[in-house]
C-alpha positions in Angstrom: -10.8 -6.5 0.4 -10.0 -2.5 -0.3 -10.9 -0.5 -3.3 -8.9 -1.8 -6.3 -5.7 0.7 -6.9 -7.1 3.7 -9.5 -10.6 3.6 -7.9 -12.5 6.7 -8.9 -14.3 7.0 -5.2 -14.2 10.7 -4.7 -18.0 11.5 -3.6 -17.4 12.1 0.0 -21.3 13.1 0.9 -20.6 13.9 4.4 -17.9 16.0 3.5 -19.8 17.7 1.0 -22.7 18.6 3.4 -21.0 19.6 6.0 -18.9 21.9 4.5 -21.9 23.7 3.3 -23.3 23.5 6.4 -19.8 25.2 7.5 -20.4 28.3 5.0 -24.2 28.6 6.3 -22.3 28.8 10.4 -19.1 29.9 10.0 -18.5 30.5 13.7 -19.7 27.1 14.4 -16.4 25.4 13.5 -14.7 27.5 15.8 -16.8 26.6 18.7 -16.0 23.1 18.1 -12.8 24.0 18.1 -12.6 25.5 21.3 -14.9 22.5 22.9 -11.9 20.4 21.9 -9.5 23.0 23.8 -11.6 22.9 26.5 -11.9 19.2 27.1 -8.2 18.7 26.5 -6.9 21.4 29.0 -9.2 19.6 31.6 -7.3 16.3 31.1 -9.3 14.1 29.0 -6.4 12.2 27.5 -9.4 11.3 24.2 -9.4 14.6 23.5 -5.9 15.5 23.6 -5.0 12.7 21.7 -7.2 14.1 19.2 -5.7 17.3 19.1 -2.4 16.0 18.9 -3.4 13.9 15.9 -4.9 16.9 14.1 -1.4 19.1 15.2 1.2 16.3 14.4 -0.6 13.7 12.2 -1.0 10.5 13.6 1.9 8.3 15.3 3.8 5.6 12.3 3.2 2.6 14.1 6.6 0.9 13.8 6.1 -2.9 13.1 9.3 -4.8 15.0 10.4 -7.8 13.2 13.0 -9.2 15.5 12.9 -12.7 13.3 14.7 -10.8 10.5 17.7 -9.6 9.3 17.7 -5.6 9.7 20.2 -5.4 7.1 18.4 -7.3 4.6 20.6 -5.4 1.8 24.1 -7.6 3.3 21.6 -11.0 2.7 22.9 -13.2 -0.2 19.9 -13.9 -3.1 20.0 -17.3 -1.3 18.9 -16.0 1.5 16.0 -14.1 0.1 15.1 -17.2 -1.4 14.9 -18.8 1.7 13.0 -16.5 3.4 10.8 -15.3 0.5 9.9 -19.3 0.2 9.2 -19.6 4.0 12.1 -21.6 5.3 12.3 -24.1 2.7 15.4 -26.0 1.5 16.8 -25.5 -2.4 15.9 -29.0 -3.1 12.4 -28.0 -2.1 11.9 -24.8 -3.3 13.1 -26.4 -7.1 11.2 -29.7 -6.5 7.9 -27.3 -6.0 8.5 -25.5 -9.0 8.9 -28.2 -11.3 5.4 -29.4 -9.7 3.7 -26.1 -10.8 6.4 -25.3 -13.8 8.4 -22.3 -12.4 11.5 -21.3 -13.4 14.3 -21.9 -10.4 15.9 -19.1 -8.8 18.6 -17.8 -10.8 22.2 -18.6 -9.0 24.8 -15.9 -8.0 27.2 -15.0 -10.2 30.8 -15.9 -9.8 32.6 -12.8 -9.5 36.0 -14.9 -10.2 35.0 -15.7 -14.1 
């Protein structure tokens, strides 16, 4: 389980130290820099990865959900229903709730009235 939303966990010790570390070598950031250059212009995919990441920010990793609906705003509330309750029938879905005293989902309103 994560940190509970709101958390107040900003001490980052390693941070801290090595940024003071940083203002006691200041060139030694940019040899590490240029190590990472180095291994990356030789081919080491690891490190050009790395670079790439630090240039571009990391690759979204796109999660395909080929089970669902892609236009999920054309489904009726139905639908969602059915989905949200993971497959089950009406009958079911209402036959659960009154077992742990839910209200039923509320119908679709009849545009004709």
């Amino acid at each position: 389980m994560g940190r509970p939303i709101g958390s107040v966990n900003r001490e980052k010790p390693f941070n801290d130290a090595l940024r003071i570390a940083l203002r006691s070598r200041p060139l030694a950031l940019r040899r590490v820099a240029d190590q990472l250059l180095d291994k990356a212009e030789q081919g080491n995919l690891a490190y050009i990865r790395e670079l790439i990441d630090r240039l571009e920010g990391k690759a979204v990793q796109v999660i395909d959900r080929g089970d669902m609906s892609s236009d999920y705003e054309e489904l009726s509330t139905a639908e969602l229903h059915f989905i949200a309750s993971g497959g089950l029938s009406r009958a079911e879905i209402q036959a659960k709730m009154s077992e742990t005293k839910m209200l039923p989902p509320p119908e679709k309103p009849n545009s004709s009235d």
